[in-house]
SEVEX-9852 format. One line per field, with one value per atom (N, C-alpha, C, O): atom name; x negated, y negated, z; residue number from 1. Coordinates in steps of 0.05 Angstrom, whole numbers, plus 32768, in hexadecimal, padded with zeros to 4 digits. Each point is the difference from the previous one (the first is absolute). Layout:
BEGIN
atom <- c(CA/...)
X <- c(X/...)
Y <- c(Y/...)
Z <- c(Z/...)
seq <- c(NUM/...)
This chain:
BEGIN
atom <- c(N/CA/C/O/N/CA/C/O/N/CA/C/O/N/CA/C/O/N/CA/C/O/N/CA/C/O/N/CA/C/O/N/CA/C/O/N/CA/C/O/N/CA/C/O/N/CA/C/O/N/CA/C/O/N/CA/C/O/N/CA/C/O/N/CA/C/O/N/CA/C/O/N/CA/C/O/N/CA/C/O/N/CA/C/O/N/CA/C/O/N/CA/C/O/N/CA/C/O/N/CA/C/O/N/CA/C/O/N/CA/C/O/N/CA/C/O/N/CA/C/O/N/CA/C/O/N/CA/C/O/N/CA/C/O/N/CA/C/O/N/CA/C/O/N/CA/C/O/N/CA/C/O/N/CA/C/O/N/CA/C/O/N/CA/C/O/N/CA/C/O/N/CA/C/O/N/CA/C/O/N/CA/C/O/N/CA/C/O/N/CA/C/O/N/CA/C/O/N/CA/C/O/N/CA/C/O/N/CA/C/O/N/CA/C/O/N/CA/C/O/N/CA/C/O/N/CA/C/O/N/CA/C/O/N/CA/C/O/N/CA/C/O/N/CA/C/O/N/CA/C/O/N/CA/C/O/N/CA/C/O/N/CA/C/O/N/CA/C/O/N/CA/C/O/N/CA/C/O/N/CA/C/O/N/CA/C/O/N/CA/C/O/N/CA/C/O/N/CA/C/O/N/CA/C/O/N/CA/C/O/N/CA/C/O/N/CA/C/O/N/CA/C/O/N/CA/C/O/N/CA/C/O/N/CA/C/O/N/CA/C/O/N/CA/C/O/N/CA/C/O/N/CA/C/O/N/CA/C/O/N/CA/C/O/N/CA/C/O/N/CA/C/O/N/CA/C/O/N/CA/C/O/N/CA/C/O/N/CA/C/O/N/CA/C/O/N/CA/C/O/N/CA/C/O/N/CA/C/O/N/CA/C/O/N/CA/C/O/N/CA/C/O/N/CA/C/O/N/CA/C/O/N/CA/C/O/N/CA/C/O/N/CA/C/O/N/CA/C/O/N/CA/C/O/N/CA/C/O/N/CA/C/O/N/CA/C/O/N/CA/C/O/N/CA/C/O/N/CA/C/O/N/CA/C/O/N/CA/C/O/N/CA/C/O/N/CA/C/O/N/CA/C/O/N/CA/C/O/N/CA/C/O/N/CA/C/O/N/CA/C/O/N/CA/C/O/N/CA/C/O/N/CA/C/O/N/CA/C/O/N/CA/C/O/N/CA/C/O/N/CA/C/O/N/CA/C/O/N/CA/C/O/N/CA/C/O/N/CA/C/O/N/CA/C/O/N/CA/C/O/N/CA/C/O/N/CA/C/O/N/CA/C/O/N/CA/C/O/N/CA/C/O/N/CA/C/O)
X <- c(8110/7FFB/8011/8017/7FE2/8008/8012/7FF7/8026/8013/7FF6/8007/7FE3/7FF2/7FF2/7FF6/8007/7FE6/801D/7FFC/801B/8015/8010/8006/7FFB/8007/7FF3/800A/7FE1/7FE1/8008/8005/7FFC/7FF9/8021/8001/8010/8012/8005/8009/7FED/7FFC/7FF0/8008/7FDD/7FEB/8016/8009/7FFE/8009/801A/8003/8017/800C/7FF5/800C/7FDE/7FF3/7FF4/8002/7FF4/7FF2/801A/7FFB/801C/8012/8009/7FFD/800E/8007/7FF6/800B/7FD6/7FF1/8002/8009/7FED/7FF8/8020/8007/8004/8022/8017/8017/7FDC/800D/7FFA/800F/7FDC/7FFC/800F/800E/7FF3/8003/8021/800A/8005/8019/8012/8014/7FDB/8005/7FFE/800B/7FE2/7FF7/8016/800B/7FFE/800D/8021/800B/7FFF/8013/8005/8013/7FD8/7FF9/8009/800D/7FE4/8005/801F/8008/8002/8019/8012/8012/7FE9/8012/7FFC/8015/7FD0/7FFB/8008/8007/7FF8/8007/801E/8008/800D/8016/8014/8018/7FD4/800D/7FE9/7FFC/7FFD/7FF0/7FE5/7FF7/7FFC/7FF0/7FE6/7FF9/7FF2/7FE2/7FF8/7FFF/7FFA/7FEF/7FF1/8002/7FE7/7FED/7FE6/8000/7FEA/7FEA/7FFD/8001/7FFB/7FF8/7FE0/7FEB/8016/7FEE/7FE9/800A/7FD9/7FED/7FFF/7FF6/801B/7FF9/8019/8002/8018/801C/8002/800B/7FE9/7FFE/7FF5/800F/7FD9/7FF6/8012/7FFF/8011/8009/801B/8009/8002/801D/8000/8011/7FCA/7FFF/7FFE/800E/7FDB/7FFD/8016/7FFE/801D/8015/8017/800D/7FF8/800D/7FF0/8008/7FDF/7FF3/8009/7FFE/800A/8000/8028/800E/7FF1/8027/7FFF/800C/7FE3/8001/7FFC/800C/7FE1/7FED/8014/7FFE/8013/8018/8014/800C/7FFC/8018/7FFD/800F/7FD8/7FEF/7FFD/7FFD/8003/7FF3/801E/8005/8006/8021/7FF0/7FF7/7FFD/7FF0/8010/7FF0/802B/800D/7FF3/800B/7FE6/7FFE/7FDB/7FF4/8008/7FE2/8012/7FFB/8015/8016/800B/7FFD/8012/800A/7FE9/8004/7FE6/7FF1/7FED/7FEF/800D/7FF3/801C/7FFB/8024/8008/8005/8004/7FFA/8008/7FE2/8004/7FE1/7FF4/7FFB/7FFE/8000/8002/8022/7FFB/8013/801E/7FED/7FF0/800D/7FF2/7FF2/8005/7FDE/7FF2/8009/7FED/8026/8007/8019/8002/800D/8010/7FEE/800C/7FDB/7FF0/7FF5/7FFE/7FFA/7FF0/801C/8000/8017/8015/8007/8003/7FFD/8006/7FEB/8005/7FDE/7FE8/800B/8000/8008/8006/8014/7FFE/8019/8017/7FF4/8003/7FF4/7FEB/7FF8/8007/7FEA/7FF3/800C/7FF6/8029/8009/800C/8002/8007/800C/8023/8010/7FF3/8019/8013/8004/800E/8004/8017/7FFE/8018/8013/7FEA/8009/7FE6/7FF3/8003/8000/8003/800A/7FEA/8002/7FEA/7FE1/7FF3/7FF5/800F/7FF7/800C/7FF4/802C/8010/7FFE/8003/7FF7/7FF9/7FED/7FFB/7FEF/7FE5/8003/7FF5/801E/8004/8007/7FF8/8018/801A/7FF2/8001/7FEB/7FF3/7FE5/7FF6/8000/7FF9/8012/7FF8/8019/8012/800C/8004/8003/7FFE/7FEE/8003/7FE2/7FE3/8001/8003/7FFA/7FFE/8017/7FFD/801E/8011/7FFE/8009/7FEF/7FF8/7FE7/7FFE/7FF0/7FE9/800C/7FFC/8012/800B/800D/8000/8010/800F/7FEE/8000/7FEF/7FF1/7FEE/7FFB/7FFD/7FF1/800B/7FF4/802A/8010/800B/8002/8003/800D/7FE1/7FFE/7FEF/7FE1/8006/8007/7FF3/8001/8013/7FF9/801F/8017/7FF2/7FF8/8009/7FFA/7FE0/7FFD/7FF6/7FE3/8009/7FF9/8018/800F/800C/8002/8008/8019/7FEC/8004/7FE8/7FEC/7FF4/8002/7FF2/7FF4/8017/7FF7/8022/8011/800A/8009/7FF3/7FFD/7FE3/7FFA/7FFC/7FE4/7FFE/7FF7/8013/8006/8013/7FFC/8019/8015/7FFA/8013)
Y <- c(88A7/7FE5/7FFA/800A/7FE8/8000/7FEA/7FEE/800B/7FF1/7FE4/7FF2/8007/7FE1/7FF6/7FE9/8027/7FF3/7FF0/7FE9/8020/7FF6/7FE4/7FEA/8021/7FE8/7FE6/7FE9/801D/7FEB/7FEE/7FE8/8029/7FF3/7FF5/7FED/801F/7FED/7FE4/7FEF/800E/7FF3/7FE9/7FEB/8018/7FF0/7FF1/7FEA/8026/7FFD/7FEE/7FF1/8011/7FF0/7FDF/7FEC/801A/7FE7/7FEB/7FE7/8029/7FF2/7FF4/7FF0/801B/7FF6/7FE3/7FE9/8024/7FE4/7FE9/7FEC/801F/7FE5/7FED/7FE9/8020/7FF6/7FEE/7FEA/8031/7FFB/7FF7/7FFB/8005/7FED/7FEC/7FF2/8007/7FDF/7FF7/7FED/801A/7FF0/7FFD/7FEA/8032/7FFF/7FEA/7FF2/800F/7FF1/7FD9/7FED/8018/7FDF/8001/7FEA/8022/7FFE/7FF5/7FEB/802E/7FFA/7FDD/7FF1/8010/7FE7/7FE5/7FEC/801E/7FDD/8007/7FED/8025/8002/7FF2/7FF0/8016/7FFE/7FE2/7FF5/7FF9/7FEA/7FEA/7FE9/8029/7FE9/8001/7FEA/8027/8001/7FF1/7FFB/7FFD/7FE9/7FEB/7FF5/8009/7FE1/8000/7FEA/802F/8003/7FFF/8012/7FD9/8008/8017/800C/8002/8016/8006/8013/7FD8/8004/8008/7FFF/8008/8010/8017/7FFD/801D/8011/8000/8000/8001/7FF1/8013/8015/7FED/8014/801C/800F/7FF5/8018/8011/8016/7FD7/8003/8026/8013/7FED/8015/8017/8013/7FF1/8012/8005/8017/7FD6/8001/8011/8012/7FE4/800F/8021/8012/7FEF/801D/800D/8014/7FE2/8018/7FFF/8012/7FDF/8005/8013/800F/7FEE/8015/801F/8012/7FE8/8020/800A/8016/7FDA/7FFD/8014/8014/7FE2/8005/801A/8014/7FE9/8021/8015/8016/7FE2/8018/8008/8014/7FDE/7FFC/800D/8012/7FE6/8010/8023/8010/7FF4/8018/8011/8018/7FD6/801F/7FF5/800D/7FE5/7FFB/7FFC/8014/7FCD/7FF4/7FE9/7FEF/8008/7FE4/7FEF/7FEB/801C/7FE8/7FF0/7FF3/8014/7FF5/7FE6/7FE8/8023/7FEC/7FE9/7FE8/8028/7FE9/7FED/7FEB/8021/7FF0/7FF1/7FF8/8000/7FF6/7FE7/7FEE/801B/7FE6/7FEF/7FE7/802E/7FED/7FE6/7FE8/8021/7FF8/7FE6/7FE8/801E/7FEE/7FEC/7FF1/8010/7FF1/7FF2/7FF3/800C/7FF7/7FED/7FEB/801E/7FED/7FEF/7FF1/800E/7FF4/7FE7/7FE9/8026/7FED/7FEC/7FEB/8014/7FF5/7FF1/7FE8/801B/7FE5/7FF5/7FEC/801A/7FF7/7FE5/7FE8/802B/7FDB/7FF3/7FE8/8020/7FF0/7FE9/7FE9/8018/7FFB/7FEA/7FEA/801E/7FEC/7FEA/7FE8/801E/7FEB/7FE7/7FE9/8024/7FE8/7FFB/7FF9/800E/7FF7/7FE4/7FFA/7FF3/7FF1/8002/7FEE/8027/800F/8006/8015/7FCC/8005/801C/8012/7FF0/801A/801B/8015/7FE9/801A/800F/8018/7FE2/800D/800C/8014/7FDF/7FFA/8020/8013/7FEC/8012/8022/8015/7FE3/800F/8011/8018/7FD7/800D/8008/800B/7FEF/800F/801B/8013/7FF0/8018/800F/8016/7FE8/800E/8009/8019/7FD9/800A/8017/800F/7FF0/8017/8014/8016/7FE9/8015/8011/8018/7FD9/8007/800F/8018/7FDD/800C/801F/8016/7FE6/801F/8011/8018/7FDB/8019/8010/8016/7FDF/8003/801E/8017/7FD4/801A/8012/8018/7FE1/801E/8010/8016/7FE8/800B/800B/8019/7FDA/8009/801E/8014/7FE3/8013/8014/8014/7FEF/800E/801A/8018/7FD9/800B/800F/8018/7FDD/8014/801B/8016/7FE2/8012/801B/8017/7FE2/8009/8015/8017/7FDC/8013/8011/8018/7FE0/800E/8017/8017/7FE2/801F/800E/8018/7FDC/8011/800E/8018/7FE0/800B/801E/8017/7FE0/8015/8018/8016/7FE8/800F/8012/8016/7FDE/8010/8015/8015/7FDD/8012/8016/8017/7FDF/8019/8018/8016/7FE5/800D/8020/800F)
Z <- c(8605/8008/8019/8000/8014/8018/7FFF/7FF0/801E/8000/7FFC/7FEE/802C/8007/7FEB/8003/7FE3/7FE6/7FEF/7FF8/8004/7FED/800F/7FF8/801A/8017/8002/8000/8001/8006/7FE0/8000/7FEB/7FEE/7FF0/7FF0/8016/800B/8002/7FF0/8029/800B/7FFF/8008/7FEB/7FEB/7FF3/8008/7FDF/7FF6/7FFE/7FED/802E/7FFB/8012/8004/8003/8011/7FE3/7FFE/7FF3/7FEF/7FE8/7FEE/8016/7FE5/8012/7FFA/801F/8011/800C/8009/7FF6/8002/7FEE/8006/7FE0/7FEC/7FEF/7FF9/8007/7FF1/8015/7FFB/8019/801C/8004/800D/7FEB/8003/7FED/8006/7FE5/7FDD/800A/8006/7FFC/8003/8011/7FF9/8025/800A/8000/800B/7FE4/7FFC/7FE3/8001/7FEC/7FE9/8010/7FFC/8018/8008/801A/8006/7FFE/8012/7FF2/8007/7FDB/7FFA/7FEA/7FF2/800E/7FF7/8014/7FFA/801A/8016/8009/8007/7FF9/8007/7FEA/8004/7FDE/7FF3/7FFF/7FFB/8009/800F/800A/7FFC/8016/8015/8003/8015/7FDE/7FFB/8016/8006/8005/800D/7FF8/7FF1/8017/7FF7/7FF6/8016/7FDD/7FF9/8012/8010/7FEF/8019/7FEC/7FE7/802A/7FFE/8011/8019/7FDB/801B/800D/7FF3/8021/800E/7FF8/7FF6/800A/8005/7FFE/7FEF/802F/8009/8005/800B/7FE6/7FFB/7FF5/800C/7FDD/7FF5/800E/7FFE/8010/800E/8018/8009/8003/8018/7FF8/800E/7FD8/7FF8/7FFA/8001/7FF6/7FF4/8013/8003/8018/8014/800E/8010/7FF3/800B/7FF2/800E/7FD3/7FF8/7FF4/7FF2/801B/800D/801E/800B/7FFB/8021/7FF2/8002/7FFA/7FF6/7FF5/8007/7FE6/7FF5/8010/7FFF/8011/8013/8015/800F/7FF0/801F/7FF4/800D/7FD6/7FF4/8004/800C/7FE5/7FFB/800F/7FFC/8021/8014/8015/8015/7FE6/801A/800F/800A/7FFF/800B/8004/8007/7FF8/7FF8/8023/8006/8006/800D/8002/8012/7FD8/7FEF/7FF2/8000/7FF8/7FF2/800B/7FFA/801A/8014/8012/800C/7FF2/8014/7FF4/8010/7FD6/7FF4/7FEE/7FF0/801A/7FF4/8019/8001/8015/801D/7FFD/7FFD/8005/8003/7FE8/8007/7FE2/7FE7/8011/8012/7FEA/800E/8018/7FF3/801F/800F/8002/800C/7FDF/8000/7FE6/7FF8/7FFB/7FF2/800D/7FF8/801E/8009/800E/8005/8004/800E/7FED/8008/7FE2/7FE9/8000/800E/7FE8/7FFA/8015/7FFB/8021/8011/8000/7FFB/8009/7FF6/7FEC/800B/7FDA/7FE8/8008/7FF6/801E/8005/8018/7FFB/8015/8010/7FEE/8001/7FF0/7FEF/7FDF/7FEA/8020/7FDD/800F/8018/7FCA/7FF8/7FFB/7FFC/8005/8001/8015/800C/7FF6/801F/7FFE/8011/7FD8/8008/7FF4/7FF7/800B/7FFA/7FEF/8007/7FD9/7FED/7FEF/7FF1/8013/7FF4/8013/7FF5/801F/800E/8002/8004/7FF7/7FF9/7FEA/8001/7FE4/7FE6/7FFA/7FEB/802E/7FF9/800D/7FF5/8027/800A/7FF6/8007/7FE7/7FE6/7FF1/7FFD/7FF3/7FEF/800A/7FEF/802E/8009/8003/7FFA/800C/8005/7FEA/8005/7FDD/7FE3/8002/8004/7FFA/7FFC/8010/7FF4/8028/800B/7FF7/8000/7FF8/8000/7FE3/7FFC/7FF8/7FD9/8008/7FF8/801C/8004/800B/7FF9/8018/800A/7FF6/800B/7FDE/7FED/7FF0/7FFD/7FF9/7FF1/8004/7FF2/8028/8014/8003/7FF9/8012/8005/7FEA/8004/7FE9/7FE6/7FF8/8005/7FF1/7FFC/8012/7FF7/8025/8014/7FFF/8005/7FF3/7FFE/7FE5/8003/7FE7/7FEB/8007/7FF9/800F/8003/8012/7FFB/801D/8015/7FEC/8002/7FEA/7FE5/7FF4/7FFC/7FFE/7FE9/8017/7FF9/8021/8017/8000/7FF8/800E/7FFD/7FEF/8006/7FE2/7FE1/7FFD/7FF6/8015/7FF7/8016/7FFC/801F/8013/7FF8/800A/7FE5/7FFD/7FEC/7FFB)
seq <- c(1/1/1/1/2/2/2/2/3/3/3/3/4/4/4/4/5/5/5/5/6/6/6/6/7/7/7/7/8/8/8/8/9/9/9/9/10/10/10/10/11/11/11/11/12/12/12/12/13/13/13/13/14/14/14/14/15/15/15/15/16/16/16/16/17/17/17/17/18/18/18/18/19/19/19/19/20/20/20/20/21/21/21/21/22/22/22/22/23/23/23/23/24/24/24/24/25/25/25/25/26/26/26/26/27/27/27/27/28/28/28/28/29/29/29/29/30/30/30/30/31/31/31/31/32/32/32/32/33/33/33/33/34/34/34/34/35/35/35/35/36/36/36/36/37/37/37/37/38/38/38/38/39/39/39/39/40/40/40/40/41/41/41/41/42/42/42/42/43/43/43/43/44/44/44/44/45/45/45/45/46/46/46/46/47/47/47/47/48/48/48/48/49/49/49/49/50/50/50/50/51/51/51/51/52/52/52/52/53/53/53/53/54/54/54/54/55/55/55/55/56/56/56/56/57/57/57/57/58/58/58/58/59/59/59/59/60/60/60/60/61/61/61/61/62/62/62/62/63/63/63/63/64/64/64/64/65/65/65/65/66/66/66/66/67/67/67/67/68/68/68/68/69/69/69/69/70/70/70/70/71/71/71/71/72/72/72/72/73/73/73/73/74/74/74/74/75/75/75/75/76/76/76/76/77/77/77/77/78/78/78/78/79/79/79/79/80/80/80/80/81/81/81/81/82/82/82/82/83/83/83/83/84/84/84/84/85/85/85/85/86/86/86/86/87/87/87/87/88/88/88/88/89/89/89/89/90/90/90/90/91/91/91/91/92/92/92/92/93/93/93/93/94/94/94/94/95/95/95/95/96/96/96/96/97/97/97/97/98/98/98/98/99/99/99/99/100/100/100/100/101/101/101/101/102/102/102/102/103/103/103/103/104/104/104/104/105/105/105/105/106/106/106/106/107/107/107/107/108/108/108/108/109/109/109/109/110/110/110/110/111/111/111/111/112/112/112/112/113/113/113/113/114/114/114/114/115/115/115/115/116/116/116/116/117/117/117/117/118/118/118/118/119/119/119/119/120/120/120/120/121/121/121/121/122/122/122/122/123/123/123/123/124/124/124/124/125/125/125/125/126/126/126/126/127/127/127/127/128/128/128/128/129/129/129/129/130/130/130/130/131/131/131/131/132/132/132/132/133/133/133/133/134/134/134/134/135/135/135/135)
């Protein structure tokens, strides 16, 4: 059996634990953390979930093949357009010291770094698991 069939599936494989067991984890640790400090819970939005899974695929695939700037350029870009709804958000708040706008930023920033861990650590073990089976 050729190296690329154990790899591939791998790979499936740790995409499909961290989609699925990445969202949950992350939304479990979310409202630990929100009820915490007295933070809304929230709702996750729609498309919250699809967006978190194809990103900590995006993490694995980068861990996997030492690709770290799939990584980096998909948090530059997410940071970005997120700092951009963010002053959007302060424009039209009620909030003149900006705390309202502040704690919504924070709690994006919670959010992606959880995925990225999450992503990261999968990634990390799925290269552990490729390495074992190469050995």
């Amino acid at each position: 059996m050729s190296r690329i069939v154990p790899t591939i599936l791998i790979f499936f494989i740790a995409c499909a634990v961290c989609w699925y067991g990445g969202n949950i984890l992350l939304w479990h640790i979310w409202k630990i953390i929100a009820r915490r400090y007295g933070f809304p819970e929230g709702k996750a939005t729609t498309l919250a979930p699809v967006v978190g899974g194809l990103e900590r695929t995006l993490y694995i695939f980068g861990v996997m093949h030492d690709r770290y700037e799939f990584v980096t350029g998909w948090l530059v870009m997410k940071a970005f357009f997120g700092w951009i709804r963010a002053r959007r958000s302060a424009d039209h708040s009620n909030d003149s010291e900006g705390h309202d706008v502040l704690n919504r930023y924070n709690s994006f920033l919670i959010g992606n770094l959880l995925s990225l861990l999450i992503g990261i650590a999968v990634g990390i073990t799925a290269r552990w698991l490729v390495m074992i089976y190469d050995a």
